[in-house]
Backbone bond lengths (Angstrom), bond angles and torsions (degrees), N, CA, C in turn:
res aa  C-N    CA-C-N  psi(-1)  N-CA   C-N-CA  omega(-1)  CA-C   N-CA-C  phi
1 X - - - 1.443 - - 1.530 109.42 -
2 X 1.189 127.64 136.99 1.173 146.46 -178.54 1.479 122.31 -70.71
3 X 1.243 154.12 124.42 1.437 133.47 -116.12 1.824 80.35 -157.42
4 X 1.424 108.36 139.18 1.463 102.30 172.91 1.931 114.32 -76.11
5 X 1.073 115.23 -40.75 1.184 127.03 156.61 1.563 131.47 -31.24
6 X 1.611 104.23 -22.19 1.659 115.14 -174.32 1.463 70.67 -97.36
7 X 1.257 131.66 -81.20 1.197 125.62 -160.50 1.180 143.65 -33.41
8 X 1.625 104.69 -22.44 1.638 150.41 -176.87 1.884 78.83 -71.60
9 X 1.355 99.77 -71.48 1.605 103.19 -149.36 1.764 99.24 -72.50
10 X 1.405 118.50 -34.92 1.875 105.78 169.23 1.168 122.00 -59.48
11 X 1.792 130.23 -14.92 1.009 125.06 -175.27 1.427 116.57 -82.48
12 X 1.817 94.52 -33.17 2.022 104.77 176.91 1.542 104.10 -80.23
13 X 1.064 138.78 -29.82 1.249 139.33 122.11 1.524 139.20 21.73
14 X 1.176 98.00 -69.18 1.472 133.01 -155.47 1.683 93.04 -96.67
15 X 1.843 110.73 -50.25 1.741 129.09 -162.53 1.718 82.28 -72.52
16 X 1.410 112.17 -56.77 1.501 84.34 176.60 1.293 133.17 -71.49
17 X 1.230 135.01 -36.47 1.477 111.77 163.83 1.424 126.62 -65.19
18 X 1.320 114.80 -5.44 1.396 111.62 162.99 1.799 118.66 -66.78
19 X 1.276 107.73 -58.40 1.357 130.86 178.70 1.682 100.49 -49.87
20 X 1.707 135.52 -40.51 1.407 143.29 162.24 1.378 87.27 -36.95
21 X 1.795 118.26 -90.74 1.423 127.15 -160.83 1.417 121.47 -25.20
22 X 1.649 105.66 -72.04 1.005 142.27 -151.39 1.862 96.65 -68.98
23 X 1.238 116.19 -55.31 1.616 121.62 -178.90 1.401 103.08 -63.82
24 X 1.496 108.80 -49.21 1.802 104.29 -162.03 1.703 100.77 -63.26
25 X 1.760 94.95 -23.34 1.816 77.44 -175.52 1.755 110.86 -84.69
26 X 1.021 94.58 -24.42 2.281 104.96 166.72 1.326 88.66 -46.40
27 X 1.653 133.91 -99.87 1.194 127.36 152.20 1.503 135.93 57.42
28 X 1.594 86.51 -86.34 1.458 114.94 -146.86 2.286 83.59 -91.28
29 X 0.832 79.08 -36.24 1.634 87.49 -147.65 1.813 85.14 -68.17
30 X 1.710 131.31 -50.27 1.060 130.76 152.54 1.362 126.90 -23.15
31 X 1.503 95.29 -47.59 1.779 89.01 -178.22 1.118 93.10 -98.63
32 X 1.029 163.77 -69.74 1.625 160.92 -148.16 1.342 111.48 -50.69
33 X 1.184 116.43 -30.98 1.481 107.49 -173.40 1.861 107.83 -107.27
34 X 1.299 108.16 1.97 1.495 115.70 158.34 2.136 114.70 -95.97
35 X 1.300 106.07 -10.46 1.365 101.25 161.37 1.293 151.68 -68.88
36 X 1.388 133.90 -170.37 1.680 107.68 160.66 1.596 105.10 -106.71
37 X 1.171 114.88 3.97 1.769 120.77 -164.13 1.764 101.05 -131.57
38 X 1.109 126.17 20.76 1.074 134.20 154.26 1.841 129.31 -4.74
39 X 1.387 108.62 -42.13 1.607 112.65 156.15 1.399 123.10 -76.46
40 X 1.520 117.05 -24.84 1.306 119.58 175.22 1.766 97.84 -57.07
41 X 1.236 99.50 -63.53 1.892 116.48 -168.66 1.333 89.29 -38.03
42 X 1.003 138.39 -85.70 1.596 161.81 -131.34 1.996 104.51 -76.59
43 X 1.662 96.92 -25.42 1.685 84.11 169.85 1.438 98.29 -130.79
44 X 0.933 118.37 30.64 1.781 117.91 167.36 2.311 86.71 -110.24
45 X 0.904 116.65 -41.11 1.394 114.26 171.72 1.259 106.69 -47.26
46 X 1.583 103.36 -69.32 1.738 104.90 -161.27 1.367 99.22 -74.69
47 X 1.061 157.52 -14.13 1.486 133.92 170.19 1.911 101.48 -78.51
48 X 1.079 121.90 -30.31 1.573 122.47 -165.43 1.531 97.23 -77.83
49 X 1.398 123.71 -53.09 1.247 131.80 170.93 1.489 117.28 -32.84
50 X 1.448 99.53 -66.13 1.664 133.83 -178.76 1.798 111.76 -35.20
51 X 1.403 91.16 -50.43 1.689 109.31 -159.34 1.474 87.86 -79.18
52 X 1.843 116.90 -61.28 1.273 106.81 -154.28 2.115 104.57 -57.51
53 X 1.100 113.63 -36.94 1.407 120.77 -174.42 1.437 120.37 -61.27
54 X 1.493 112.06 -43.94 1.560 114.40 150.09 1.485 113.51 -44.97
55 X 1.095 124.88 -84.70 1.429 127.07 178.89 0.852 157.77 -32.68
56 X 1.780 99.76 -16.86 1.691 156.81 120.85 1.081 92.58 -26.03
57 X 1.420 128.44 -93.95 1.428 127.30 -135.72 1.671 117.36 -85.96
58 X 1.873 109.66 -21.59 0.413 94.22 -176.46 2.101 121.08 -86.79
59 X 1.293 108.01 5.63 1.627 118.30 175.11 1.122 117.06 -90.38
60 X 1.641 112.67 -21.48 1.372 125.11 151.58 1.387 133.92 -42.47
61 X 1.221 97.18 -66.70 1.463 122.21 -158.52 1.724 106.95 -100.35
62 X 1.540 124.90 -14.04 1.251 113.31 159.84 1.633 147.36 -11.69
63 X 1.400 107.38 -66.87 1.332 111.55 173.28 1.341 107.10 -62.81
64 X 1.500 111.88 -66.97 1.558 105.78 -137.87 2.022 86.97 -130.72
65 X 1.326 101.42 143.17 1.204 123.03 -176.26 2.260 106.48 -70.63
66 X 0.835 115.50 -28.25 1.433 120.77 166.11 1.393 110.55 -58.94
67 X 1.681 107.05 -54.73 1.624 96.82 -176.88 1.369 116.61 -68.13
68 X 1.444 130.51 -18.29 1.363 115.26 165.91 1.968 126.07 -96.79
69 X 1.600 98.21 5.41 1.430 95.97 146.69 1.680 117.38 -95.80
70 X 1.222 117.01 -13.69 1.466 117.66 157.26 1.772 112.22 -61.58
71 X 1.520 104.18 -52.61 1.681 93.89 -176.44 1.358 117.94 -62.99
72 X 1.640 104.18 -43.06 1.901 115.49 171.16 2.037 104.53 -30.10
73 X 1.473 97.68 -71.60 1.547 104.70 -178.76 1.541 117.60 -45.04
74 X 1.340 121.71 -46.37 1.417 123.16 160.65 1.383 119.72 -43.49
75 X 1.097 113.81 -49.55 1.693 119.50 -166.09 1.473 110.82 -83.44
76 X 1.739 135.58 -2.59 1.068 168.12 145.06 0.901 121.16 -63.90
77 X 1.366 116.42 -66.47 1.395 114.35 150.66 1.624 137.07 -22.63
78 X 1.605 104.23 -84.14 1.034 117.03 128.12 1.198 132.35 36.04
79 X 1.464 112.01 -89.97 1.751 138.42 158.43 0.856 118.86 -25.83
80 X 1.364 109.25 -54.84 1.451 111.95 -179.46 1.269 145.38 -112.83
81 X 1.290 90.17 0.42 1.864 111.92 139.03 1.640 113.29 -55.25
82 X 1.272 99.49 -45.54 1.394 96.64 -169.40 1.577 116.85 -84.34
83 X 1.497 108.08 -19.23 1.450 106.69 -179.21 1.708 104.99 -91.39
84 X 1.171 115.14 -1.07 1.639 121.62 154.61 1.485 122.11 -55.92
85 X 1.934 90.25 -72.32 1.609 100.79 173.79 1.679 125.29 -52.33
86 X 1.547 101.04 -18.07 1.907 88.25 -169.09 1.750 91.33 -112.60
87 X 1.286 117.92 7.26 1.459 97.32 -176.79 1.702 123.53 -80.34
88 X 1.177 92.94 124.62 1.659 93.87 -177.76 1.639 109.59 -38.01
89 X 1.582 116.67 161.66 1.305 139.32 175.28 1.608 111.22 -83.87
90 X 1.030 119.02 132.17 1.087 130.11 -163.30 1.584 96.83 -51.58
91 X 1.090 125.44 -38.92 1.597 112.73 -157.39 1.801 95.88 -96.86
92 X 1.269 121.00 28.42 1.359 120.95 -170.56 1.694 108.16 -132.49
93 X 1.623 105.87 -18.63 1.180 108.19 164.88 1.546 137.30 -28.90
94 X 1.216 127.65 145.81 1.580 107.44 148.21 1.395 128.27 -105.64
95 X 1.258 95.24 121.20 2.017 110.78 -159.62 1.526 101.43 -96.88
96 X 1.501 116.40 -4.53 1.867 97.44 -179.57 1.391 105.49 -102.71
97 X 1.459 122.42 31.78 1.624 105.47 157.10 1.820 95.31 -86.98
98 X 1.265 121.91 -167.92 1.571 119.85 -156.31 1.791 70.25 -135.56
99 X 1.367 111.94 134.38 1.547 120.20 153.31 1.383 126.80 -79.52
100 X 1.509 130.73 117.58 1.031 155.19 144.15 1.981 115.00 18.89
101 X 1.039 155.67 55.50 1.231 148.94 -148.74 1.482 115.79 -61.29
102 X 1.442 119.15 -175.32 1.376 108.48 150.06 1.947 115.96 -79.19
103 X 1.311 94.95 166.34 1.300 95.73 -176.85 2.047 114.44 -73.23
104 X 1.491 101.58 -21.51 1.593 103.12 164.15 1.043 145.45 -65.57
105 X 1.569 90.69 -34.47 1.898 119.09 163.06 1.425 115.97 -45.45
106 X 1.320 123.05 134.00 1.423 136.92 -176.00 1.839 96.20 -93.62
């Protein structure tokens, strides 16, 4: 039987391996693009990332198919906790690339 409490704990679960992903790639992308080997960074990340997050879900989510849509929702979560914490400040942006329009727009 499925217990709200497991679900409690797949979801913090889930926020932490999201918060792994999600930071190591903040991270990764920080240091990678200040290096001289920049693809090394970027696929030595995504396989380390990759594995640990599988491996996550999958000790998670073993038994019962709820706890890994509970961990899924955590690790989603997650995201966007994390794309809060690393998002630049508005006055730090970079505003001189030109944004993309619709295609109707003159």
């Amino acid at each position: 039987m499925y217990e709200p409490v497991t679900g409690f704990l797949c979801i913090l679960a889930g926020a932490g391996l999201g918060v792994i992903f999600f930071g190591g790639l903040w991270w990764t992308l920080r240091r990678g693009l200040a290096s001289p080997r920049p693809a090394l960074w970027f696929l030595a990340s995504l396989v380390l990332r990759t594995s640990i997050v599988l491996t996550g879900f999958y000790f998670v989510g073993r038994e019962h198919w709820q706890q890994m849509v509970a961990c899924l929702l955590g690790f989603i979560i997650a995201r966007f906790i994390v794309l809060r914490l690393t998002d630049a400040p508005k006055g730090k942006r970079n505003t001189s690339t030109k944004e993309a329009g619709h295609a109707t727009e003159s």
